[in-house]
N, C-alpha and C positions, 0 to 999 in steps of 0.2 A: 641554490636549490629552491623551485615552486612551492612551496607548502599548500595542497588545495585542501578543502573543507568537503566531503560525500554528505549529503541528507536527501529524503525524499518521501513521499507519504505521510506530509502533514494532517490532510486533514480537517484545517479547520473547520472549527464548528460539528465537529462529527458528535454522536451519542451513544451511547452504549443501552440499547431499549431508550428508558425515558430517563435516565443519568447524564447529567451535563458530563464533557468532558472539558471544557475550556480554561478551568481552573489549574488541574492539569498540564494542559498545552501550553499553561503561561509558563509553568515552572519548569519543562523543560525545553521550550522554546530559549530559556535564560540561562539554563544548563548548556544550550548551545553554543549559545553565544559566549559563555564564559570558556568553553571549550578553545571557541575559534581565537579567543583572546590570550589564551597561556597556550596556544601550539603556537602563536604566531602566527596565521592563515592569513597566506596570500589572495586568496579567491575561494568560493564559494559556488558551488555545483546544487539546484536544490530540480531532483532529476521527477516533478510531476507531482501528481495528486495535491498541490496546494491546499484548496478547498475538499470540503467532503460533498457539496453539491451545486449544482449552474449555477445556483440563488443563494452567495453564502449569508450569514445573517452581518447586521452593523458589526456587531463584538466580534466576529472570524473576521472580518476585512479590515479594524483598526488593529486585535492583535498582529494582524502577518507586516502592516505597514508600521507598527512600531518594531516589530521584531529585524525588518530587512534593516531597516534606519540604524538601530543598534550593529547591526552585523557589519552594515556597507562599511563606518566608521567613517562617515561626510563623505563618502566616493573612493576612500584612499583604498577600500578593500571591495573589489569588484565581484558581485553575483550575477550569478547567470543561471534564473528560472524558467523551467520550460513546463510546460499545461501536460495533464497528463487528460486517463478517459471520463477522470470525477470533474473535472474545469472546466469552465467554459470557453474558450480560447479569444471569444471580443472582452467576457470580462477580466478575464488574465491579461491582456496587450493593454488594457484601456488607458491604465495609470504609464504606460509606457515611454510617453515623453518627457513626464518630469521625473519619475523614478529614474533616466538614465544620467537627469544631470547629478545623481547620488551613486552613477556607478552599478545602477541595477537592472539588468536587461532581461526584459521580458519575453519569450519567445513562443506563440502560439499555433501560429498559419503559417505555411510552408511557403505561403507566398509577400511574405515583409520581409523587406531588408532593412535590417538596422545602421541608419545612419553612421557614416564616415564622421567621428568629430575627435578634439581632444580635449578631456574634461579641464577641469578647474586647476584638478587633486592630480592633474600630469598623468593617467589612464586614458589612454587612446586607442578607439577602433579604428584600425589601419586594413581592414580589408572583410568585406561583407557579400555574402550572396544569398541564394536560397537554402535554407538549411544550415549556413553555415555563419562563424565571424571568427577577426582573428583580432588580438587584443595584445597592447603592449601596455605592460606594469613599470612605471620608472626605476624602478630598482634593479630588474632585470635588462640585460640588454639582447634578449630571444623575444621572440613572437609567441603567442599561447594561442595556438588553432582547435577551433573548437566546433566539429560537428554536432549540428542539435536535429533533434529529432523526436521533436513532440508526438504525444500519441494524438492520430488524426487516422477517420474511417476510411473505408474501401472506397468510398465514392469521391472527398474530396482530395484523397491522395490520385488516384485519378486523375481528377478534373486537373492538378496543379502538374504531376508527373507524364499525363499521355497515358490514351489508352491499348494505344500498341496492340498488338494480338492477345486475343481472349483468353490463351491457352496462357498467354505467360504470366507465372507463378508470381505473384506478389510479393514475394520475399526474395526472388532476381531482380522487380523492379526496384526495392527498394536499395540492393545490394550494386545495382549498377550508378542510383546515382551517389551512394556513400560513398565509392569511387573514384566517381569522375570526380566529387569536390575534393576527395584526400588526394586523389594525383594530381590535380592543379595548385594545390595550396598545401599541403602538409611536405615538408620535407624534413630531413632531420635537423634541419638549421632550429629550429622549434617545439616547443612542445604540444605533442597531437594530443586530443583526448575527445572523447563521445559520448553525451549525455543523450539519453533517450530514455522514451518510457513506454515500454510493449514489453509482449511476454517473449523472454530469448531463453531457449535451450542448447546443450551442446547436442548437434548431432549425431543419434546416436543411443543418446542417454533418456533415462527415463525421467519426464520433466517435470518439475516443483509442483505442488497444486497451487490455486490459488485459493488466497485464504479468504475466509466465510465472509469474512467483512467487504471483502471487496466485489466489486461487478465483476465478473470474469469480461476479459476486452474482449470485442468480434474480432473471432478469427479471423481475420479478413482473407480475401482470395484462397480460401477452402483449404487455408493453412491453418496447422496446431499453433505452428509457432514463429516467431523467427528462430534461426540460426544465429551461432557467436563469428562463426565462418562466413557471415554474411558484413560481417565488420572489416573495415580496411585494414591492411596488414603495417600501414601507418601508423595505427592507435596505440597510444601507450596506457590508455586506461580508460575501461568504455564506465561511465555513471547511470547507473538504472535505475528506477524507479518502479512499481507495481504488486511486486510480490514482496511480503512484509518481513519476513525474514533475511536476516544478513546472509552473505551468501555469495560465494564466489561460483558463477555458472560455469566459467573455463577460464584456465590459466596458461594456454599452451604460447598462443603470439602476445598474448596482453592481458591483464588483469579484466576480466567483466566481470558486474560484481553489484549484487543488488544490496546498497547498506543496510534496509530494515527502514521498518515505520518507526516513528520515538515513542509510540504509546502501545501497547497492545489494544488491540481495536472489536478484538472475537475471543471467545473463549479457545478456537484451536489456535490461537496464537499464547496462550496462556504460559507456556514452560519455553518461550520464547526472552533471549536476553535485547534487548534494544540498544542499538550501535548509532554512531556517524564511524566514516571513515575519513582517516585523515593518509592521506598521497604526498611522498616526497618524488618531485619529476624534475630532470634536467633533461634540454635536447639529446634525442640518438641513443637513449641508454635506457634499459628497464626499468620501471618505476619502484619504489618499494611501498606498500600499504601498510597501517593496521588497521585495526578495529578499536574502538572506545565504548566500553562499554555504559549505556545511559540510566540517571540511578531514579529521575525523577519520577511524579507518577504512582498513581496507583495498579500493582500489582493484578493480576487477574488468575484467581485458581478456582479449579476443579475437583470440588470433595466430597468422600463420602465419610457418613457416619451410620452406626446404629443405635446407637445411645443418644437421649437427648443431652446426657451431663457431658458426655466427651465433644458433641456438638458446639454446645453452649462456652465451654472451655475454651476449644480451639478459634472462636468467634472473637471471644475477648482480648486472648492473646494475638488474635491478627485485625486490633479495628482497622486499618488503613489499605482497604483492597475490595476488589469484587471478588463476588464469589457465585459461580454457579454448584450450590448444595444438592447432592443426594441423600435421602434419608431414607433408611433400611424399614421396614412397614410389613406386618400381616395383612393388612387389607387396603387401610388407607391412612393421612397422615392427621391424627385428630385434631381439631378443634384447636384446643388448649394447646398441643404441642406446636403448631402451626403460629399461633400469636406469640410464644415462648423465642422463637427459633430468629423468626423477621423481627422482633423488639427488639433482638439482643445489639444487631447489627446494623446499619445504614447502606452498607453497599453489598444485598445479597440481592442477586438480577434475575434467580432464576431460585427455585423451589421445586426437586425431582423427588416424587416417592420412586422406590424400589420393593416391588416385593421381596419377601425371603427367599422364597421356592422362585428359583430360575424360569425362563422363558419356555424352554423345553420340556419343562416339569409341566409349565401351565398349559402349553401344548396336548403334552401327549395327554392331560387330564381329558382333555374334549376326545373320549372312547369313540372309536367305530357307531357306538349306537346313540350317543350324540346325535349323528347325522340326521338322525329322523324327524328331529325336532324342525320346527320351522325357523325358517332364515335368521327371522329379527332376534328367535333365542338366540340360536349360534352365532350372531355377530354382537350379543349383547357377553353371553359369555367370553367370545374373545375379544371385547372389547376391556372388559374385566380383569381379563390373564394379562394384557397388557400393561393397563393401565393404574388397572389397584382400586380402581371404584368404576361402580354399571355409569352406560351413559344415560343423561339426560335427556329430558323430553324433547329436545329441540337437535338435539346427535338425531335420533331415533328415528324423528321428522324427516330430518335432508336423508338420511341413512335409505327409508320407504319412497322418499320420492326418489332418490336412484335406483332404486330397484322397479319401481314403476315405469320408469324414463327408457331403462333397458329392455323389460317388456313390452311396451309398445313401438321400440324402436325395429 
């Protein structure tokens, strides 16, 4: 039986406002790897977002190349990374001719084919095309076929697929060529499986958002989404990458199934638990999954208090986390409780007052004869009901020059 290894929305180099997160990403980048070491993983799926930007910095591109090096295990245990819409796709291929003599195959552009060879460590690519390769592990004696399908725009999917007729839906195009290559290469004699990194829904259903930290991808071709229906009926386990939450999108022909980022990256990812998944697949036969839950990492919550002693309390008892704080306020959040609050802690990313009186309260205070007052009162007052303190000279400023800007428009 395959033992494969799910991760995807690394990351690296990513920040949390102006908080490093790398320290982090070392610890369970080695949480991973410790994972893939006591399941015994045969192979490694690492399904997009690598980097967190085109240009990652030295420290993101020495940790991911110490980390794969750890994982490949000298080539004997084969990864297969694919660029998602945070990567660059030359800088993800670039390290790709010597990363494969470790077993590490890099896949960005829909138009490289990854060389026919057989490694050192007896891992051999036995058959390659666009989008696609197919990989023999010496220990097994099946094929492991493996459709890739990095996140790539409307234009150069295009350019590489044919622009065929205008009308037709970019989620047929894409659905016709995951086809062609599953009917010519996948058969039961091996095991199919489908790494990709785009936003996939089940038809039908109401589909995941995406989370704050991430770019929402171009819809491309004036599609919400792909479809899981849009996957070959071949597949015994599609690897996705994008959306940060674990998650199985459909399970009717085959597992699809987004693992989760390993760090929390946004505060609405906060009450979220961080997984890899691990896949047990033999040719012809359902695959079976679970989940692992990831322990490294700091935490990230969402709190409120009204008290500065129950504040100050619960800060102490939780040093090791971010924290976006809400604080309960008549007016606004003073001085002295403000320097009390952020001394206490190291990782508080955000500072919310709250008034007492609710939003509707503060609403319906602005009377009927409010209105009469002129503009800047009433946007200073509900500037106020919002926010817990009048705005500033320089609000106030851009505030009059849009209202000028209007007028004379």
């Amino acid at each position: 039986m395959l033992k494969i290894l799910h991760t995807a929305d690394w990351h690296l180099g990513k920040k949390l406002q102006e908080y490093s997160r790398v320290e982090e990403q070392k610890l369970v980048l080695e949480e991973i790897s410790s994972i893939a070491d006591q399941q015994e993983v045969d192979l490694v799926l690492l399904a997009g977002d690598i980097f967190d930007t085109f240009n990652p910095s030295h420290e993101a591109v020495e940790l991911l190349y110490k980390t794969l090096r750890k994982l490949s295990k000298n080539g004997a245990r084969p990864i297969i990374a694919i660029s998602g819409n945070h990567d660059s796709t030359q800088f993800v291929e670039a390290p790709d001719p010597l990363a494969r003599e470790m077993g590490i195959f890099f896949y960005g552009k829909y138009d490289t084919l990854i060389p026919l060879k057989k490694l050192d460590s007896g891992v051999e690519i036995s058959a390659s095309d666009s989008g696609f390769m197919e990989l023999r592990i010496p220990k097994f004696d099946f094929p492991i076929r493996i459709i890739l399908a990095p996140y790539a725009n409307e234009v150069s999917l295009r350019t590489h697929l044919g622009e065929g007729d205008r009308e037709y839906e970019f989620r047929k195009l894409m659905e016709a060529k995951w086809q062609q290559t599953a009917d010519q290469y996948c058969d039961d004699h091996g095991v199919n499986l489908f790494v990709g990194h785009f936003f996939f829904t089940k038809k039908g259903s109401k589909p995941e958002s995406e989370p704050e930290s991430e770019r929402p991808i171009l819809h491309v071709g004036g599609t919400q989404a792909l479809y899981t229906e849009n996957i070959p009926s071949q597949i015994q386990y599609a690897a996705l990458g994008h959306l940060h939450r674990f998650h199985a999108v459909d399970q009717e022909m085959a597992p699809v199934v987004y693992s989760s980022s390993p760090l929390a990256y946004s505060f609405s990812e906060a009450d979220q638990e961080k997984k890899v998944v691990l896949i047990n697949a033999t040719p012809g036969q359902s695959v079976d999954y679970k989940d692992i839950t990831l322990k490294a990492g700091r935490p990230l919550f969402r709190k409120r208090f009204e008290t500065l002693s129950e504040t100050l309390d619960w800060l102490n008892e939780n040093p090791y986390c971010f924290v976006e704080l809400t604080f309960v306020v008549d007016k606004s959040i003073e001085a002295s409780t403000r320097k009390a609050i952020m001394s206490a802690h190291d990782g508080i990313v955000s500072l919310i007052p709250e008034l007492k009186s609710n939003r509707k309260t503060n609403t319906e205070a602005m009377r009927v004869e409010d209105l009469s007052q002129d503009i800047n009162a009433l946007f200073g007052k509900y500037y106020e009901s919002q926010k817990g303190t009048p705005p500033n000279e320089e609000l106030m400023g851009i505030f009059q020059e849009v209202i000028a800007s209007q007028h004379h428009s």
